[in-house]
C-alpha positions as CSV (number, residue, x, y, z in Angstrom):
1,X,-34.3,-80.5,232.1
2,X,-35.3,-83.2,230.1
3,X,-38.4,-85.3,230.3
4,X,-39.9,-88.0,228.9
5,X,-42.4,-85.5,226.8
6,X,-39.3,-85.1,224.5
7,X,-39.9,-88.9,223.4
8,X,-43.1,-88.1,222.5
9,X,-43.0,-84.9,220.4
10,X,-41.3,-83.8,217.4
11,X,-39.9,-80.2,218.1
12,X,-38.5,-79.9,214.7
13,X,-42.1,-80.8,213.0
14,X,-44.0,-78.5,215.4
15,X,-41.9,-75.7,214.2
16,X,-41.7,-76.6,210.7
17,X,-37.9,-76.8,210.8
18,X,-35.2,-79.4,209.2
19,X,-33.2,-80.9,212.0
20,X,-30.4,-79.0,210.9
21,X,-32.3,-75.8,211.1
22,X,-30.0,-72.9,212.4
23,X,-30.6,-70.7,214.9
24,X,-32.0,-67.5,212.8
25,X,-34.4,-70.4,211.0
26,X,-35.8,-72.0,214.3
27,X,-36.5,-68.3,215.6
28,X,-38.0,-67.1,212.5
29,X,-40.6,-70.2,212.5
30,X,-41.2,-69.7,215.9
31,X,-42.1,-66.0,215.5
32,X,-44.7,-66.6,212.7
33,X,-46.2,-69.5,214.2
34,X,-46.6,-67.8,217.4
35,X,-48.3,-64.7,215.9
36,X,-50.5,-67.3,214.1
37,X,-52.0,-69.0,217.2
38,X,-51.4,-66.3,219.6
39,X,-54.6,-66.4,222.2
40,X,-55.2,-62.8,221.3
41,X,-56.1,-63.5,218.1
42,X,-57.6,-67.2,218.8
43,X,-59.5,-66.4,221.9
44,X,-62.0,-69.5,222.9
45,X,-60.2,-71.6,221.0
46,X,-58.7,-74.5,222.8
47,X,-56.8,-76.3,220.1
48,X,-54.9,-72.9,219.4
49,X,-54.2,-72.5,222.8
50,X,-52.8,-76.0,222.7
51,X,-51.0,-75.4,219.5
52,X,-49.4,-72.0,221.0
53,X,-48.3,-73.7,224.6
54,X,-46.3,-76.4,222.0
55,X,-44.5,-73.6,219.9
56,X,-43.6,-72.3,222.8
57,X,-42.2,-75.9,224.4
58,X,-40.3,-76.5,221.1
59,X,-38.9,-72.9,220.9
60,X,-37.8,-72.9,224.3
61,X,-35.7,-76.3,223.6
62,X,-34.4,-76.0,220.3
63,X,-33.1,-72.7,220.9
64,X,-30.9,-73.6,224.1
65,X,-27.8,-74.9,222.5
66,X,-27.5,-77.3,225.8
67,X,-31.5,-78.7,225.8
68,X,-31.0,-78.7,222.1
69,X,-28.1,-81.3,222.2
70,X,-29.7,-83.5,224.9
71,X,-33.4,-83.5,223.0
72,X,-31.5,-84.6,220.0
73,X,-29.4,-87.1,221.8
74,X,-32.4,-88.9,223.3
75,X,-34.2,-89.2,219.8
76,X,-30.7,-90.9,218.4
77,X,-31.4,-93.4,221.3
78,X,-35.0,-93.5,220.0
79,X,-34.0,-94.2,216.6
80,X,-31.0,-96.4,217.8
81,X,-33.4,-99.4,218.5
82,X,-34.4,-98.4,222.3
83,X,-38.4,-98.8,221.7
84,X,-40.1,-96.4,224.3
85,X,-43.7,-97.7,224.4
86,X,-46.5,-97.1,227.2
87,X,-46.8,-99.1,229.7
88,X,-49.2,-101.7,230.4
89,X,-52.0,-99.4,232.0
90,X,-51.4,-96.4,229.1
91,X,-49.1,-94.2,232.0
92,X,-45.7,-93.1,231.7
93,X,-43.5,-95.2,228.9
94,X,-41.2,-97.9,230.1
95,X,-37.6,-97.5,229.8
96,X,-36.8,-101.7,230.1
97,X,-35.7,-101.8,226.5
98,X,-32.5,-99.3,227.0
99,X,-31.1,-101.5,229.7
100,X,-32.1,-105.1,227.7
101,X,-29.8,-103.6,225.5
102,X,-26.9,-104.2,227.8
103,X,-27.7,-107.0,229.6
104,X,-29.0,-105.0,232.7
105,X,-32.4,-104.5,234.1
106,X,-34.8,-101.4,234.5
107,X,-35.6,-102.1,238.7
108,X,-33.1,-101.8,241.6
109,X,-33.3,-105.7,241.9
110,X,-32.4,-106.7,238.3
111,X,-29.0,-107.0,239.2
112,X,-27.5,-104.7,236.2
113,X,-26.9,-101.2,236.4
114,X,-28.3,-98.8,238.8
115,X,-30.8,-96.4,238.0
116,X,-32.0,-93.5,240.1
117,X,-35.0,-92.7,239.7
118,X,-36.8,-89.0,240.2
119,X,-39.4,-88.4,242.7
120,X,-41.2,-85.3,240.8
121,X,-44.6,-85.6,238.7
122,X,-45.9,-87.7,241.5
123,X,-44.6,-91.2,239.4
124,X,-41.4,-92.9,239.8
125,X,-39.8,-91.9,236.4
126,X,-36.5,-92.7,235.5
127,X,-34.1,-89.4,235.0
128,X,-33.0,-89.0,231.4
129,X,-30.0,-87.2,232.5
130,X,-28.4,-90.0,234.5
131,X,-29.4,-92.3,231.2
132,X,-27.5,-90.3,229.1
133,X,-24.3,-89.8,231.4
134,X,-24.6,-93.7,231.5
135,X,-24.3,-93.7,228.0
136,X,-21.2,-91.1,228.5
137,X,-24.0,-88.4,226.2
138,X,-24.8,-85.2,227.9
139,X,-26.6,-85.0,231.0
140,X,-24.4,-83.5,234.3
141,X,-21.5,-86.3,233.4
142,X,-21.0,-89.8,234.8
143,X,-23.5,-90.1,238.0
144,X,-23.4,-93.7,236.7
145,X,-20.5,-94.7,235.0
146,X,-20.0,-93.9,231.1
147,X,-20.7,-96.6,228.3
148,X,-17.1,-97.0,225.7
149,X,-19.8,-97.9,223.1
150,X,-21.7,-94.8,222.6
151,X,-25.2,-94.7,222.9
152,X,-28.0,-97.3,221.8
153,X,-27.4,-97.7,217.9
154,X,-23.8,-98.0,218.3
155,X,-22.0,-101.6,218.5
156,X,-21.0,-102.2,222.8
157,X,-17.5,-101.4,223.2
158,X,-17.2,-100.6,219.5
159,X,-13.8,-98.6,218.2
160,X,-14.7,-95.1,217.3
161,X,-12.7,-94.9,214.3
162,X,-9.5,-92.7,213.6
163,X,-10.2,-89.2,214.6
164,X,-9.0,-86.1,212.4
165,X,-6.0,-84.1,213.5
166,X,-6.5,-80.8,215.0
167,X,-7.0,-77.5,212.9
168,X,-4.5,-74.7,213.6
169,X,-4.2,-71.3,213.1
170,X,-1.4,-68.9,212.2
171,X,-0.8,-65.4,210.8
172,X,1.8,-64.2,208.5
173,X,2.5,-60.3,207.9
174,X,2.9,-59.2,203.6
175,X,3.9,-56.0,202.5
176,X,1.1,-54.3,200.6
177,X,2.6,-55.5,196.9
178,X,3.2,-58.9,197.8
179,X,-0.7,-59.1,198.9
180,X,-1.5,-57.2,195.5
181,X,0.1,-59.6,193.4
182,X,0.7,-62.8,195.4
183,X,3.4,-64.5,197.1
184,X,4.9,-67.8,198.5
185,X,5.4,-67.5,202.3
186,X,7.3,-70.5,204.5
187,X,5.7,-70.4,208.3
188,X,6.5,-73.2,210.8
189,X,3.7,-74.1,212.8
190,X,3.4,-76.4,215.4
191,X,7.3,-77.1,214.9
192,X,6.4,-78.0,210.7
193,X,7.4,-76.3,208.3
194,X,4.5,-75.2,205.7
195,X,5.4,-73.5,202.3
196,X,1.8,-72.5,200.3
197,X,1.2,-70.0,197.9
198,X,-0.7,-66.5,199.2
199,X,-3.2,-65.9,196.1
200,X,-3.1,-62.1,194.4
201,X,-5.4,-59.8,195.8
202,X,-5.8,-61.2,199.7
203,X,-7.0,-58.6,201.6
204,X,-6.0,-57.1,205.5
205,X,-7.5,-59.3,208.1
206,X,-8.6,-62.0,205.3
207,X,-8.2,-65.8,206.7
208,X,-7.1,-68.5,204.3
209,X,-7.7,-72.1,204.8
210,X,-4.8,-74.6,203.6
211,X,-6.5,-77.9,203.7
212,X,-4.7,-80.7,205.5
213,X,-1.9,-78.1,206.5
214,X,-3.2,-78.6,209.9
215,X,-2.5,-81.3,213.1
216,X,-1.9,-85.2,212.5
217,X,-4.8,-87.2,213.7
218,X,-4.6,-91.1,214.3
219,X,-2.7,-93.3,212.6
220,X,-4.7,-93.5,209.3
221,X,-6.8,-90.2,209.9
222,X,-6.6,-87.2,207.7
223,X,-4.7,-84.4,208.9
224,X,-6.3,-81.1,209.8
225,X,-6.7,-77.5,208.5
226,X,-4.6,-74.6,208.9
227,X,-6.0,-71.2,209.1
228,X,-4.1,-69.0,207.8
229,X,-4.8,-64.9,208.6
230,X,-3.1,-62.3,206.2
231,X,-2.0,-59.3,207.8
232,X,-0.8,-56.5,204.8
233,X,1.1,-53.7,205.4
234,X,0.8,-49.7,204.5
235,X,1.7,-48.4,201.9
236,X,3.3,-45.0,201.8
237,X,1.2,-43.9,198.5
238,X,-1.2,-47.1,197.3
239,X,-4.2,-48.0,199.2
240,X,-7.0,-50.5,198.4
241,X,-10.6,-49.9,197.7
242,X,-11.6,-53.2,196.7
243,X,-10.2,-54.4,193.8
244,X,-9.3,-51.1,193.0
245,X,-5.8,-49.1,194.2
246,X,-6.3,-45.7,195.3
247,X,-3.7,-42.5,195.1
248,X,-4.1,-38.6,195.7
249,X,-2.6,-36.7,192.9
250,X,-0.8,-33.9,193.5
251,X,-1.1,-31.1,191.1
252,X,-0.3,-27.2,191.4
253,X,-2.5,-24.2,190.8
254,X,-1.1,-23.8,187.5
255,X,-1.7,-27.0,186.3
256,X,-5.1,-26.9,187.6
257,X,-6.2,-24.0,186.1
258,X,-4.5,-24.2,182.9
259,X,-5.0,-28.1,182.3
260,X,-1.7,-30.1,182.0
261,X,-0.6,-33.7,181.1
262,X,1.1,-35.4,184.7
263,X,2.7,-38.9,184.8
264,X,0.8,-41.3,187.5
265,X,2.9,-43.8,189.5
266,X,1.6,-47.1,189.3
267,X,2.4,-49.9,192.0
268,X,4.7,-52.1,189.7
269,X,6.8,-49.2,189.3
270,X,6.0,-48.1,186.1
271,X,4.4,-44.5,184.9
272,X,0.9,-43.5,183.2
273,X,0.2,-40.2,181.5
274,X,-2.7,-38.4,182.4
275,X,-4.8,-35.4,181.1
276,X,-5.5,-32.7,183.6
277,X,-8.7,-31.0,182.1
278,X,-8.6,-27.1,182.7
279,X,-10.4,-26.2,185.8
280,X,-10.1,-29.2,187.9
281,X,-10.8,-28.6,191.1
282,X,-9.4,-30.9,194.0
283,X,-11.2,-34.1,194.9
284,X,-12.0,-34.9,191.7
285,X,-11.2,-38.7,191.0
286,X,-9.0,-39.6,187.8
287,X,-9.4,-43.5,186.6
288,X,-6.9,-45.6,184.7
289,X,-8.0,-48.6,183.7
290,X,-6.7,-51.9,184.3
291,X,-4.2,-50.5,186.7
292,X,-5.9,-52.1,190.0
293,X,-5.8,-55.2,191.2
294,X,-5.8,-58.6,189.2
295,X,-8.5,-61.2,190.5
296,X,-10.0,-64.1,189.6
297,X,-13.3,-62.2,188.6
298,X,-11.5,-58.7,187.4
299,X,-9.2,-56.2,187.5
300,X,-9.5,-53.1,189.5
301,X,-8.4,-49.6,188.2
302,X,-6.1,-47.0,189.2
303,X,-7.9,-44.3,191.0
304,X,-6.2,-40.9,191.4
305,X,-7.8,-38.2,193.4
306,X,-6.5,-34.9,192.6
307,X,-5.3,-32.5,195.2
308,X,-4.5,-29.1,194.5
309,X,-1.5,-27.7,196.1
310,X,-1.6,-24.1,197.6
311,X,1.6,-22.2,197.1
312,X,2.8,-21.1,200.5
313,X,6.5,-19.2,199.6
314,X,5.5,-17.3,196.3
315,X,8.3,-14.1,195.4
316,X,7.1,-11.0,194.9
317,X,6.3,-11.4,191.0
318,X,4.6,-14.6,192.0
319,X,2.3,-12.5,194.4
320,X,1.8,-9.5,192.3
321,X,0.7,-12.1,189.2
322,X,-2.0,-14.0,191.8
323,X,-3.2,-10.7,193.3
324,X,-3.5,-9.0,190.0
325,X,-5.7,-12.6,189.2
326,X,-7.7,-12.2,192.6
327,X,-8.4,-8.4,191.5
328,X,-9.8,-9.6,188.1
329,X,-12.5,-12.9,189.9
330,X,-15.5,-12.1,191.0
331,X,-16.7,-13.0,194.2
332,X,-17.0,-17.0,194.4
333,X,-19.2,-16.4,197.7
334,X,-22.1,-14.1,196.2
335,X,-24.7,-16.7,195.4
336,X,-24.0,-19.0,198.5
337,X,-24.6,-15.5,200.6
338,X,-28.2,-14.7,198.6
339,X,-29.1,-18.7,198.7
340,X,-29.0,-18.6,202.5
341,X,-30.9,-15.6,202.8
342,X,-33.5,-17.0,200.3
């Protein structure tokens, strides 16, 4: 609830924040101030204790989305021209300079607008939230009737100005090598057609913003945004992992064991060559370079992870050759057998 304290103090300079201090800002200020004048650690003295109570004032507002917009509201009508000053015996400040302002008067009997006035703090102070729904800014809306000019500052009755259209959203679907490379896609949104270009390398789920695709303001207003979100589809054998395209490699025993040279699809359709090195065993990882995707800041490779496949119908030479191999190994499982024993 506001009061007339908030005229008086500067939130943003107790905490040590810039008025357009975010959330995560406000809260870290607060924390280290707070473990600076804490009583705990200030105990006996009285100006930390005051110090600590306005932290905690100023934390409490600023944080509250809603007190935060009303607090900064009533300083606009501060800084508007609207001079709060004490009154005449130093007590609560006089509000007479907000109604002068429009020709009306601060008392019941002044014969402008009506003011209610609260009954709590033992004073008759006037109730900032039926001043700013007067003034058609925050407060619980309207008790007294809304202002067309805005609040103090603001010209009575003044024209607002052309507002800005509307920003929309949308979503278009892209097979997985029109996201790669980039595309043209025609949507119609809001009953308009809109042609744009999809840049290469837009990833699943990534939101594009096509300025002044978006709704028509007021005559003379710029138009709004569109946000576009990209949706791309599987592919059956390329996948992403950044700028880099992914593949497993199949390979067979043979070539494993042996070492071979296999061809590598790529994603425009084309073939690489690639050396199998004796001995590779699956889930080892293959690069080509320059094969990936094509960004503004670099080109991604080709990564091909190779998977050995296990022969499951083999003929009766086939067997004899692998079991007359499996007589001549040793056993692969000795030293993982002694090393969890050790």
């Amino acid at each position: 609830m506001a009061s007339q304290d908030w005229l008086e103090k500067d939130f943003y300079d107790i905490l040590g924040v810039a008025t357009d201090a975010d959330d995560a800002e406000i809260k870290k200020a607060y924390r280290k101030l707070a473990r600076k004048y804490h009583p705990d650690t200030n105990a006996g003295d009285a100006a930390a204790e005051q110090r600590f109570k306005d932290i905690g004032e100023a934390h409490s507002v600023l944080s509250d989305p809603e007190q935060r917009a009303e607090y900064d509201q009533i300083r606009a009508m501060a800084r508007g021209g609207a001079r709060f000053t004490a009154g005449s015996h130093g007590q609560a400040g006089g509000f007479e300079d907000i109604f002068s302002m429009f020709g009306g008067a601060a008392g019941p009997g002044g014969g402008g607008t009506r003011v209610r006035y609260s009954t709590g703090g033992g004073g008759a102070e006037p109730d900032l939230e039926d001043i700013l729904a007067m003034f058609g800014q925050g407060g619980t809306g309207g008790r007294a009737g809304g202002f067309p000019g805005g609040f103090p500052g603001q010209a009575y009755g003044a024209p607002r100005g052309p507002r800005r259209g509307a920003d929309l959203t949308a979503r278009t679907r892209l097979p997985f090598r029109d996201a790669v490379t980039g595309t043209t896609v025609t949507l119609s949104v809001d009953g308009e057609t809109v042609t744009t270009r999809i840049p290469a390398g837009v990833k699943d789920g990534q939101r594009i913003r096509l300025r002044g695709k978006g709704g028509r303001g007021d005559a003379g207003a710029e138009r709004g945004d569109l946000i576009l979100t990209v949706e791309v589809e599987r592919h059956p054998v390329f996948a992403r992992d950044g700028d880099h395209l992914t593949l497993d490699l199949p390979v067979t025993f043979a070539e494993a064991t042996l070492g071979a040279t296999v061809e590598v699809p790529t994603l425009d359709g084309s073939t690489v060559k690639v050396r199998i090195a004796p001995g590779t065993p699956s889930g080892r990882v293959l690069r080509i370079k320059g094969r990936g995707v094509a960004s503004k800041k670099a080109t991604g490779d080709l990564l091909a992870t190779v998977q050995v496949v296990v022969p499951t119908d083999l003929t009766d030479e086939q067997r004899a050759a692998v079991e007359s191999l499996a007589a001549a190994d040793g056993d692969p499982r000795a030293s993982l057998r002694a090393d969890a024993g050790a």
